[in-house]
C-alpha positions in Angstrom: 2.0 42.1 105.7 0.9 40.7 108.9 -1.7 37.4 108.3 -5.3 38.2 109.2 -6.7 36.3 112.0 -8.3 33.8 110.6 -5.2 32.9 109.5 -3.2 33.3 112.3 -5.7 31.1 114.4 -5.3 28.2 111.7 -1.7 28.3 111.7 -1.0 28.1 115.8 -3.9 25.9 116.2 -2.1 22.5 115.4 0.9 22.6 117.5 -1.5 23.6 120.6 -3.7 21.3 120.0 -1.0 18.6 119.6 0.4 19.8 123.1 -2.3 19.5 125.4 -5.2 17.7 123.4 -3.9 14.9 121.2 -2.3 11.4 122.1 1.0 10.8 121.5 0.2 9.1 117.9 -2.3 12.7 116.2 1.5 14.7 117.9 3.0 12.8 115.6 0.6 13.5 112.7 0.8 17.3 113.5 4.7 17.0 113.4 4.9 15.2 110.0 2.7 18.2 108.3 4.7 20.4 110.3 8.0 18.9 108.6 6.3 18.2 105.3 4.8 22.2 105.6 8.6 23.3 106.0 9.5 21.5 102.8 6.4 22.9 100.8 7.4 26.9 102.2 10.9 26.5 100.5 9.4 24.6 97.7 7.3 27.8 97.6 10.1 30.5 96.8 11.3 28.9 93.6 8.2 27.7 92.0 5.5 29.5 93.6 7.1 32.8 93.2 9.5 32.9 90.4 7.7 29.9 88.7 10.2 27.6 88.1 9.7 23.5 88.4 12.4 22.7 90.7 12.1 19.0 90.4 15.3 18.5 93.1 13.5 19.3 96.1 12.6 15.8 97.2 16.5 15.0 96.9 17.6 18.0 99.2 14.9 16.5 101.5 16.6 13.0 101.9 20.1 15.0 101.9 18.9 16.7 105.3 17.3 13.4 106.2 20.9 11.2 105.4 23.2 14.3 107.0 21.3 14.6 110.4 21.2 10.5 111.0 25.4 10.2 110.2 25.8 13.1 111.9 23.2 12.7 115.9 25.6 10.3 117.4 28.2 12.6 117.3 26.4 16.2 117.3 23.0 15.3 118.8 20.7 17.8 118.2 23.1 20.2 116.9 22.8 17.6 113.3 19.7 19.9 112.8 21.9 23.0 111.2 24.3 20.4 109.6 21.2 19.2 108.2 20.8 22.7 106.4 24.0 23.0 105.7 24.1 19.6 103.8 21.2 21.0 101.5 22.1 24.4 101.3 26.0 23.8 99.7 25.3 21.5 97.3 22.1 23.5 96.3 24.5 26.7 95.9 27.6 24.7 93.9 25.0 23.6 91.5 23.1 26.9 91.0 25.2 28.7 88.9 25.0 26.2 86.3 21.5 25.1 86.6 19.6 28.3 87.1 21.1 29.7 83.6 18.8 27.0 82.3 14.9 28.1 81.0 11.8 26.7 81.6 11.8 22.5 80.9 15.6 22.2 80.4 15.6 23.6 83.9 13.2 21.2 85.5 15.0 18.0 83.6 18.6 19.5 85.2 16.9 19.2 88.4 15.0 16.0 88.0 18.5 14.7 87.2 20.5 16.0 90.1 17.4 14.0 91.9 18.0 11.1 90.4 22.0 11.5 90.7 21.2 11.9 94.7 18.8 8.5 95.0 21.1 6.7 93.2 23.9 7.5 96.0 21.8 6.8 98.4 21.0 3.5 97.2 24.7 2.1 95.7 26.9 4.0 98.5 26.1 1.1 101.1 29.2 1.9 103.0 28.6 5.8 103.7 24.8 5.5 103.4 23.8 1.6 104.1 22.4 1.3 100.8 18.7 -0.6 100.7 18.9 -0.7 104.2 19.4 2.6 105.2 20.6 4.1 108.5 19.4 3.9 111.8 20.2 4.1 115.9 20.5 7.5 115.8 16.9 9.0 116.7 17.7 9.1 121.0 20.1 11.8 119.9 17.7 14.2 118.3 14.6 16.1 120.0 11.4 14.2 119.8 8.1 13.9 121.2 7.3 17.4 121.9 10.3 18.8 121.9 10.5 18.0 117.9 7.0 19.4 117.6 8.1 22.6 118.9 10.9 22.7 116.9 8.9 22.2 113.6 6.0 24.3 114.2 8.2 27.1 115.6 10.5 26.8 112.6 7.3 26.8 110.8 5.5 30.0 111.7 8.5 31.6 111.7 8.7 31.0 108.2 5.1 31.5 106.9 5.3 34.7 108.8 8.2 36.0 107.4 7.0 34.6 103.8 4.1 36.8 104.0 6.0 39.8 105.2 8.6 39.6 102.3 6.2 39.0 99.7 2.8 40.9 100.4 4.7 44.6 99.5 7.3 45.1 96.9 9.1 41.9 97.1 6.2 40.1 96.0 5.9 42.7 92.9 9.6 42.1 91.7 9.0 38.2 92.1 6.1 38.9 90.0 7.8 40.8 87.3 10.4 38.1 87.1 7.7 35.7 87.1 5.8 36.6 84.3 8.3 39.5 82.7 11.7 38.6 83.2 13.1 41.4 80.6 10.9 43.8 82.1 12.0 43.0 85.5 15.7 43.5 84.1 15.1 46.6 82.9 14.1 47.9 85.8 17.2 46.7 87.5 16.3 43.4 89.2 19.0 41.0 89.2 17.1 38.0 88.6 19.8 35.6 88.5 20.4 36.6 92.0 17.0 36.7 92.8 17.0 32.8 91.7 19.9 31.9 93.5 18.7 33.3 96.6 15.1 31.7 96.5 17.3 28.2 95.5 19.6 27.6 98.3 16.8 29.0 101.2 14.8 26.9 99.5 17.3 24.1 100.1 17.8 24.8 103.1 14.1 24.8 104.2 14.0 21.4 102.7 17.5 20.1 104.7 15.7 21.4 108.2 12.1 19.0 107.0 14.6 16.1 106.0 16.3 16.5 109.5 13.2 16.4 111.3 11.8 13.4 109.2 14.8 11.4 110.2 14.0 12.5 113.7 10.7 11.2 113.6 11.2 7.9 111.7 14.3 7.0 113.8 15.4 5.7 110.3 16.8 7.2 106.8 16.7 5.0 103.8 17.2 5.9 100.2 12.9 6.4 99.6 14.0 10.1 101.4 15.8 10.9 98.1 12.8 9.1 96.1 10.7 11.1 93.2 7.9 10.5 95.7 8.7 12.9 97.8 9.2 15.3 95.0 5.6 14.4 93.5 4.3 14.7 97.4 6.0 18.3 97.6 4.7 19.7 94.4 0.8 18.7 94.6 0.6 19.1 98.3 1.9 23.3 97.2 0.0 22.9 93.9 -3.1 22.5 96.2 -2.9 24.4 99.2 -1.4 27.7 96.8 1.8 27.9 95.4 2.1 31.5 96.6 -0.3 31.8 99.4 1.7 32.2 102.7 -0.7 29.1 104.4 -0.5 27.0 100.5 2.0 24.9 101.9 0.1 24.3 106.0 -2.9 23.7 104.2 -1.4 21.4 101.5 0.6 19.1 104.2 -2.2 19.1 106.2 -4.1 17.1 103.2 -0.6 15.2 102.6 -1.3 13.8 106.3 -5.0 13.8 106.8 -6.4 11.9 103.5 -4.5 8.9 104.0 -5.1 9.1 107.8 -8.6 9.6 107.1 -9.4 7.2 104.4 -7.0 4.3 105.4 -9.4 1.9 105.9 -10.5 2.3 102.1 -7.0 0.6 101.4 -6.0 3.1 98.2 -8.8 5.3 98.3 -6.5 8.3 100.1 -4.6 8.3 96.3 -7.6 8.4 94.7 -9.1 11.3 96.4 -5.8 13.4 96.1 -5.6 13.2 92.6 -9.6 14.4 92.0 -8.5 17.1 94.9 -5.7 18.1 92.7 -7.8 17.8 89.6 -10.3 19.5 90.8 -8.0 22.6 92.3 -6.1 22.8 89.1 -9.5 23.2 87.2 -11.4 25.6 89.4 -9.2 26.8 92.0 -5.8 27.7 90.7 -4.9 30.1 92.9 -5.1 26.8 95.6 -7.3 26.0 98.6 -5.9 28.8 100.3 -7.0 31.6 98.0 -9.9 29.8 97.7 -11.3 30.5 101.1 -10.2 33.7 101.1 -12.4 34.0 97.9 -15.3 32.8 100.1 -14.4 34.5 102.9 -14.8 37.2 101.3 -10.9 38.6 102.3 -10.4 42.1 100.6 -7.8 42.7 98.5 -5.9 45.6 97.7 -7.8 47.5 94.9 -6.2 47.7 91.3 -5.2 51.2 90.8 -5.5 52.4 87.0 -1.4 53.9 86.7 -1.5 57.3 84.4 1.2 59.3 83.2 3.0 61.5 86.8 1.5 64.5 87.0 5.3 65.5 88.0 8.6 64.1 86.9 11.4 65.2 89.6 14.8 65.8 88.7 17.4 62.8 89.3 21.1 63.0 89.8 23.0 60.9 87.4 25.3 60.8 84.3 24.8 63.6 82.3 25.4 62.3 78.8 24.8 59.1 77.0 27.2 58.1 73.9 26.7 55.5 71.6 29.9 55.3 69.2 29.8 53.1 66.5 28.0 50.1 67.4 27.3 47.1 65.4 25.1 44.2 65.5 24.7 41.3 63.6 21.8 38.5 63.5 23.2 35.8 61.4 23.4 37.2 57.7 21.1 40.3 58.9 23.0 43.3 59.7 20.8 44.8 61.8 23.0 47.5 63.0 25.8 49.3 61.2 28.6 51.7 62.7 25.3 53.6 64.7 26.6 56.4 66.4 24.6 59.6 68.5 24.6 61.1 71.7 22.2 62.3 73.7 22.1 64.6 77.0 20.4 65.3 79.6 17.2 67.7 79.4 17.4 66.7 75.7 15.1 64.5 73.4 16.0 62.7 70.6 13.7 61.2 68.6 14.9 57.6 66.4 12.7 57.3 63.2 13.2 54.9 60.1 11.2 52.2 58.2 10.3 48.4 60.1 13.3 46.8 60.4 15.5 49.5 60.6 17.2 48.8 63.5 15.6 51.2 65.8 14.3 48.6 68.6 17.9 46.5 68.6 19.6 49.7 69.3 17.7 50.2 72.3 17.9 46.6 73.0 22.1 46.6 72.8 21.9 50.2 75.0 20.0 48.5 77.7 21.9 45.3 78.0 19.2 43.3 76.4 21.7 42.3 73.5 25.5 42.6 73.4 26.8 44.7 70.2 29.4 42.9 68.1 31.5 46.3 68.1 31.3 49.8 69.3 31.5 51.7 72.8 28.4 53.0 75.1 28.6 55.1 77.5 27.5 57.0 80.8 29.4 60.0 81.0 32.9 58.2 80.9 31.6 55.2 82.4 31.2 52.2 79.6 28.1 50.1 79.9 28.4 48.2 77.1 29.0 44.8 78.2 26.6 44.9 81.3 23.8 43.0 82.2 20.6 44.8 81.6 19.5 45.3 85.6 23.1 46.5 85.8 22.5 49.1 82.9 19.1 50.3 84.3 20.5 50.9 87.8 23.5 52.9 86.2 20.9 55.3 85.1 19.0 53.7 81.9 15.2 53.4 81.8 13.0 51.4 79.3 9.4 50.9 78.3 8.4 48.4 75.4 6.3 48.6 72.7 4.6 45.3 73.1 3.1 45.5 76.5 4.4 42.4 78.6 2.3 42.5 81.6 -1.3 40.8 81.8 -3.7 44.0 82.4 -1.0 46.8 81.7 -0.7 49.6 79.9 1.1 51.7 78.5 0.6 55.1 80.7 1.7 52.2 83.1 5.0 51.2 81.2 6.0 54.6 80.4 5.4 55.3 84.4 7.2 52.3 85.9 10.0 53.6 83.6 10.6 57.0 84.8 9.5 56.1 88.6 13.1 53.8 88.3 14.5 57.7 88.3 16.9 56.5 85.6 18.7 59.8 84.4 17.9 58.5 80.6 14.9 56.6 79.2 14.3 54.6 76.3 10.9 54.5 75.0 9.6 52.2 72.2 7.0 53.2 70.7 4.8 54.7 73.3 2.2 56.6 70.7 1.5 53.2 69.1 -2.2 52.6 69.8 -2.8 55.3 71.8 -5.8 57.8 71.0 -5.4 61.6 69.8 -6.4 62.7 73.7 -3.5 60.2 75.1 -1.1 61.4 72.3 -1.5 65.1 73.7 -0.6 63.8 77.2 2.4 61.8 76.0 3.5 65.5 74.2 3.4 67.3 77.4 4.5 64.1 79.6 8.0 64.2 76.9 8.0 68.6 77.9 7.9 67.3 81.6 10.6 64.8 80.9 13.0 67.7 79.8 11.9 70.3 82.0 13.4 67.8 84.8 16.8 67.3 83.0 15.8 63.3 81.8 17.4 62.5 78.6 14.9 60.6 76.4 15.4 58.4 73.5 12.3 57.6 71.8 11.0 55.5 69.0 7.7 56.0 67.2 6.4 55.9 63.9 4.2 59.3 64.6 6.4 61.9 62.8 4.6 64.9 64.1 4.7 64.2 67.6 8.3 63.7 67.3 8.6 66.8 65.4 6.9 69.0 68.1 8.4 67.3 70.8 12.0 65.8 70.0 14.8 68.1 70.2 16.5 66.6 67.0 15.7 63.5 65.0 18.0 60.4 63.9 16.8 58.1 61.1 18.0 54.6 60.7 17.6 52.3 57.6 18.5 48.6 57.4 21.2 49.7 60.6 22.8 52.4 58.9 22.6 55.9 60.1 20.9 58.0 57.0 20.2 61.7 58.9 20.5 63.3 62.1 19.9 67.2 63.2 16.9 69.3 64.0 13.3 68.0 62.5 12.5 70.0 60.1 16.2 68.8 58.4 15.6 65.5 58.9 12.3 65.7 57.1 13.2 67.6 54.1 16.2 65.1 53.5 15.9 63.2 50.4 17.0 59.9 52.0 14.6 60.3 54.4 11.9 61.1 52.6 12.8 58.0 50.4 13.2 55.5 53.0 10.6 56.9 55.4 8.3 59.6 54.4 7.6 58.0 51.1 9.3 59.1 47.8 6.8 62.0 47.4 7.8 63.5 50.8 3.8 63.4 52.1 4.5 61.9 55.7 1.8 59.5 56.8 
């Protein structure tokens, strides 16, 4: 995606104004946006677009800030990519561990690692000069326009290529892990690497601000590493849009114009943030940003209603999947019990049984959502079982739900996301389930299509006679054991069946 103009305009605007229309003092208030832009933009990639509260980001700020001043007498202004380096590192050590973690647990991980940094900074007097901090060291980085460059270059380079990565499918993955991590798993997005990645650039982003600050203070003392930074970096994304390219330029450029702006209303610059954040949060949360391109009336791309494919091509992959034995347990509930079938390519197989059979677990421990206790599953000869579920899906394993997990979805949508993967088996839950008699004819000829092109299909569903016309043979589960398996019609006419399933009269419902 390239920016539209308007944009565009906004976003080299500062630094040329700064150049050759400011005095030396509104350079310097273009620079410290610049920098505190740089910080929001990585800030950006973890919470904006995989929606996580990293509360550490402040702390990688004042690492930047403490590893450029120790490091310009000696490097000059070559302390800029130590800088990064100091924030990146520790960032990437500490991922693994951190990033496992969900939702608050993560953000309190991260507010501590803060709080571990600051208190460094403030008790390591003889590598960091304690209260006092560190100074002498800004003749040997660029300043005056030379740092404005710097920043602002560094700066549209970034907001540029944020709005490139994210506009097309980038943005849609970050999306899905977003708001539908298990989703985006199935469909064979590595999320934990996704997190890592948009962590340690995110660092880094936030090492290269630091750096500059120091540059522009001529000073580094332990308030770099201070929650107020932190606090300043969130609202300042919060406001301008935490997944607008220009959220975080239009958010620092409040950050440094209120206070410049209001100063001589002593604290009234605080006071007008927080009713600007207020008021953002309660009428404009997609931020300032998406806000006027609400009023400007900016088009976005329309919404396209997903059906069923009109055509299913044929995929090279595994030809056979094997599940052999496989057992799972929940606590005292054994959910699954010695389950074993196989099915082939160009061949559907219909899973039937009572609620709380087992039929949604076994798809869950096929497609690496949960690990069986015991048993083998396999890809030709190739075993999956104790893979991660985007590694499962990209070996060839499709999967729609039967709750629908996306806001505005469904479930001609699921059932297409699955099979545009061109996984070589699928696994649908339920897809019938709400669907109307006119839908339920599609799904019958969609499942024809899905043989004709060699897919092997799993399915669940509690509508007997579309399986019956459309499944191949039927397997019937009840309380995790498997009770039948062959062609329909046997299945049907079993006594178990009908028992557990049908109803002890045999009259299917």
């Amino acid at each position: 995606m390239r920016p539209a103009p308007f944009w565009l305009i906004l976003l080299v605007l500062p630094p040329l104004l700064a150049l050759f229309a400011l005095p030396p003092f509104g350079q310097r208030m273009v620079i410290l946006a610049g920098i505190y832009g740089l910080m929001g933009l990585g800030y950006q990639l973890v919470f904006g677009q995989l929606g996580a509260l990293n509360l550490a980001q402040g702390a990688l700020f004042g690492l930047g800030a403490y590893a450029a001043a120790l490091t310009a007498p000696t490097l000059g202004p070559f302390a800029l990519p130590v800088a990064i380096l100091a924030a990146a590192i520790p960032a990437a050590l500490v991922a693994g561990p951190l990033l496992r973690l969900q939702s608050h647990c993560f953000a309190l991980a991260t507010l501590a690692l803060a709080s571990l940094v600051n208190l460094v900074a403030v008790h390591a007097e003889s590598f960091t000069g304690g209260a006092n901090g560190v100074a002498g060291f800004a003749t040997a980085l660029p300043r005056g326009p030379v740092l404005l460059v710097t920043v602002w270059i560094c700066l549209i380079a970034g907001v540029l290529l944020y709005a490139w990565l994210f506009e097309g499918k980038l943005g849609e993955k970050a999306r899905l892990l977003r708001e539908a991590p298990l989703l985006a798993a199935t469909l064979g997005i590595d999320g934990a690497a996704w997190r890592f990645v948009a962590f340690v650039v995110g660092a880094a982003l936030a090492g290269l601000a630091g750096a500059c600050s120091a540059a522009l203070s001529g000073v580094v003392s332990p308030e770099a590493t201070g929650f107020s930074i932190m606090v300043l970096c969130l609202t300042l994304v919060v406001l301008g849009g935490a997944r607008h390219p220009m959220g975080a330029v239009l958010g620092a450029a409040l950050a440094v114009g209120l206070p410049e702006l209001l100063r001589d209303l002593q604290g009234a610059w605080l006071l007008a943030y927080a009713v600007a954040t207020l008021a953002v949060v309660l009428w404009a949360p997609e931020g300032l940003a998406g806000l006027i391109d609400r009023l400007r009336g900016a088009r976005r791309a329309p919404a396209v209603a997903a059906g069923l494919p009109a055509s299913v091509p044929p995929v090279p992959g595994p030809q056979r999947l094997t599940i052999d034995g496989v057992s799972k347990r929940f606590g005292g509930v054994q959910a699954l019990a010695d389950v074993s079938l196989l099915v082939d390519r160009g061949e559907i197989v219909g899973l039937i049984g009572p609620n709380g059979s087992g039929k949604t677990t076994l798809l869950n421990v096929v497609n690496g959502l949960e690990r069986a206790d015991n048993g083998a599953i396999s890809l030709d000869d190739r075993r999956i079982e104790h893979l991660p579920a985007h590694a499962v899906a990209r070996a060839g394993i499709g999967r729609s739900f039967q709750a629908l997990v996306l806001a505005g979805d469904t479930k001609s949508a699921d059932l297409a996301r699955a099979v545009t993967t061109g996984a070589a088996f699928l696994l649908l839950d339920e897809p019938a389930a709400g669907v109307g008699d006119r839908e339920r004819s599609a799904l019958a000829a969609f499942l024809a299509s899905l043989r004709d092109a060699g897919r092997g299909v799993l399915i669940v569903d509690h509508d007997i006679e579309l399986l019956s016309r459309a499944c191949d043979r039927l397997v019937c589960l009840d309380r995790g054991h498997v009770i039948a398996s062959g062609r329909p019609a046997e299945v049907r006419a079993d006594p178990r069946v009908r028992a557990s399933f049908l109803g002890l009269d045999g009259v299917v419902a």
